[in-house]
Structure formats: structure tokens, C-alpha cells
Backbone as numpy.savetxt, mean C-alpha at the origin, in Angstrom:
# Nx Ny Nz CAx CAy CAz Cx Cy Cz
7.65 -29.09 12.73 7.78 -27.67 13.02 6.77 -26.89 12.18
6.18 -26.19 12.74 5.04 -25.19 12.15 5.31 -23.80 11.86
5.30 -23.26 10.05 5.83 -22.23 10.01 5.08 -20.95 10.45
4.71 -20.48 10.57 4.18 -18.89 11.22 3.94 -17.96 10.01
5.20 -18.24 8.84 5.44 -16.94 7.98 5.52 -17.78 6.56
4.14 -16.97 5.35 4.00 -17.34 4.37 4.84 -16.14 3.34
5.47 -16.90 2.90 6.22 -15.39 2.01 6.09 -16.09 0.71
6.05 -14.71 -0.46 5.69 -15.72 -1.63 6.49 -15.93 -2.63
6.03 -16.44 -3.82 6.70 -17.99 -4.27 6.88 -17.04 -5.43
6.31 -15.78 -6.23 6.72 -15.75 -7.73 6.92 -13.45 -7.67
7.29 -13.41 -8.45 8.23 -11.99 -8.47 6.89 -10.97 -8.23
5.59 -11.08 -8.96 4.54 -10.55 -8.83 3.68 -10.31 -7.26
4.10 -12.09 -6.78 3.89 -11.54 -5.22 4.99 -10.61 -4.57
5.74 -11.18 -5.14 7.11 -10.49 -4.05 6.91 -8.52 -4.17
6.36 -8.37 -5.21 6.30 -7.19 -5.55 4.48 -6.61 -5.24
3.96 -7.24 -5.12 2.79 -6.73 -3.89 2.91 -6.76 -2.86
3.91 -8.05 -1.97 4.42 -7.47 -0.66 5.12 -6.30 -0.37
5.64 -6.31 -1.30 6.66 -4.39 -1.29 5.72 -3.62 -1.35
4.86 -3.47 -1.97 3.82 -2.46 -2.51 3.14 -2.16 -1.11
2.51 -3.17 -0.69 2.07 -3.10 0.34 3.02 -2.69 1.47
3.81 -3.15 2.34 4.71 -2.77 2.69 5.63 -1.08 2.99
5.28 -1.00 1.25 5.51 0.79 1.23 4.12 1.49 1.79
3.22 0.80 1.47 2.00 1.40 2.01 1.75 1.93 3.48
2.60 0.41 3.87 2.42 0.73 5.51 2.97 1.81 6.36
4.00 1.71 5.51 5.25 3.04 6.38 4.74 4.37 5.10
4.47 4.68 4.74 3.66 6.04 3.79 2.76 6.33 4.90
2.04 5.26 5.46 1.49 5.64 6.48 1.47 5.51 7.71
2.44 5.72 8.07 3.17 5.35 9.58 3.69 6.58 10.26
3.76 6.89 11.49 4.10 8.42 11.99 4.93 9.24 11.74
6.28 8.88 11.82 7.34 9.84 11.19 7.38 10.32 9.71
6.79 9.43 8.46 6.23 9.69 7.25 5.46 11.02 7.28
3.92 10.99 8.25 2.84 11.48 8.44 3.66 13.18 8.80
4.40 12.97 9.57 5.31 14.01 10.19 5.60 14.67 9.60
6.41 14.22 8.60 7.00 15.18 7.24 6.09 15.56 6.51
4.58 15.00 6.35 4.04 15.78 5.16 3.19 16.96 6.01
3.06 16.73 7.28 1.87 17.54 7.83 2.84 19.20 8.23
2.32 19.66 6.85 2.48 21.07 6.98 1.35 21.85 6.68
1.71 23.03 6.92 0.86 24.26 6.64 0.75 24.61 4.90
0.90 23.61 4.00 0.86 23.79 2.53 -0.37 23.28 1.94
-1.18 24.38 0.76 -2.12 23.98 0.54 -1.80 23.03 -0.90
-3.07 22.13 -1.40 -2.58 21.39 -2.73 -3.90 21.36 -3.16
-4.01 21.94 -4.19 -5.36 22.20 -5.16 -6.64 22.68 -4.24
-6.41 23.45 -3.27 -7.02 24.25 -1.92 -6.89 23.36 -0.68
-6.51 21.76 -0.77 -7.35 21.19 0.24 -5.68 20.75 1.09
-5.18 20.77 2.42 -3.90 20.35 2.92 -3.51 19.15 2.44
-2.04 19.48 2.56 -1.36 18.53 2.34 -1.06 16.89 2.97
-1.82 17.19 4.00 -2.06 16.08 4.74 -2.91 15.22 4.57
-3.98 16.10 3.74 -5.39 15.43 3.42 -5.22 14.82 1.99
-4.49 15.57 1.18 -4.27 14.91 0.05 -3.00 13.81 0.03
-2.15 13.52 1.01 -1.64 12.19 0.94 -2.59 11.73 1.51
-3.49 11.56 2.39 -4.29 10.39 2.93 -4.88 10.01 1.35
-5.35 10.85 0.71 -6.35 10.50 -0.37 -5.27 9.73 -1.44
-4.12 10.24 -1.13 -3.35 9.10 -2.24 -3.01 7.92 -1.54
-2.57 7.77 -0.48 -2.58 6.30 0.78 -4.46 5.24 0.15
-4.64 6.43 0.61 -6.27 5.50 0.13 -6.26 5.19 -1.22
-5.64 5.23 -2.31 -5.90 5.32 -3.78 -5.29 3.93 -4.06
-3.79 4.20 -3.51 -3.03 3.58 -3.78 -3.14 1.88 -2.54
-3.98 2.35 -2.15 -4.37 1.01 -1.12 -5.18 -0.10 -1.93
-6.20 1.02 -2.54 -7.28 0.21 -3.46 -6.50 -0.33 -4.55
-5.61 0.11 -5.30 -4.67 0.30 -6.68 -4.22 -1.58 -5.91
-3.82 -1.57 -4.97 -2.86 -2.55 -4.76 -3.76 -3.98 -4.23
-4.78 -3.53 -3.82 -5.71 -4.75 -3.59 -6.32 -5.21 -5.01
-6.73 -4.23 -5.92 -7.17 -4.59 -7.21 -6.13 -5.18 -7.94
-4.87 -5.06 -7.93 -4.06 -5.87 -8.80 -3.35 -7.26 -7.85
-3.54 -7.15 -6.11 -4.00 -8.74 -5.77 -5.07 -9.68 -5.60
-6.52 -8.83 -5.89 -7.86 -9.91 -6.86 -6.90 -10.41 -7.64
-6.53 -9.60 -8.92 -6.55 -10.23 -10.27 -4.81 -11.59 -9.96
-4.32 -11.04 -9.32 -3.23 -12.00 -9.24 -4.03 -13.50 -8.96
-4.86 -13.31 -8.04 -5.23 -14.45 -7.19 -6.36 -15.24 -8.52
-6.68 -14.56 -9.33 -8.07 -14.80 -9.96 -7.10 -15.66 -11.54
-6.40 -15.03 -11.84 -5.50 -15.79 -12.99 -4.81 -16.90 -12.30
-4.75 -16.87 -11.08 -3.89 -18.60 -10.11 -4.67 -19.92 -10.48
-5.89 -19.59 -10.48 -7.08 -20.62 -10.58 -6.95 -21.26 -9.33
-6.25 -20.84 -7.75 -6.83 -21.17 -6.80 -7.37 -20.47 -6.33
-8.14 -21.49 -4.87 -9.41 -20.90 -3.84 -9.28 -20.97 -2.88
């Protein structure tokens, strides 16, 4: 039998799949819904400045799964 679904093995992954995960639905439509108002945030909308934190926090979460993968010593 061939599994389909890799889920992972130690608390650090388990907790970048969440991370990620939250990422997805932060940015998913009904999320998007609630923030897209008519409110400004340091001049620029509020819509524009969660994208810029979606994007921050995208990079935030790929940079701390390099380093996960890079202390494994696999390839």
C-alpha cells in the first residue's frame, strides 16, 4: 500500500505545518473579507498591509524550514 500523506515525525515539524497552515487560511477568502475595509494603517489600507504581513510571515516560515532541514544533515 502506498502512502499519499507525509506528516512529520518531531514537534518542530509539527509546528511548521501549523505555521504554515495558519498561513493558508490568513489567506484564504472569508479571512481576506474581514480585513478588507475602508481603514487606513500607517497611510497605506488595511488590506495591503495584511498582504505585507502574509508575505513576511511566509518568508519568516520558510527561513526557519531551511534551517530545520539544514541542522537534519539530510538531502
Amino acid at each position: 500500500m502506498r502512502r499519499f500523506l507525509v506528516l512529520p515525525t518531531s514537534r518542530a515539524g509539527w509546528g511548521l505545518l501549523i505555521a504554515f497552515l495558519t498561513l493558508v487560511l490568513a489567506g484564504s477568502w472569508p479571512v481576506i473579507s474581514w480585513v478588507n475595509r475602508a481603514t487606513l494603517v500607517m497611510g497605506l489600507p488595511l488590506l495591503v498591509v495584511w498582504s505585507y504581513v502574509i508575505i513576511f510571515a511566509c518568508v519568516a516560515v520558510m527561513l526557519i524550514g531551511n534551517r530545520m532541514v539544514e541542522r537534519d544533515d539530510h538531502e
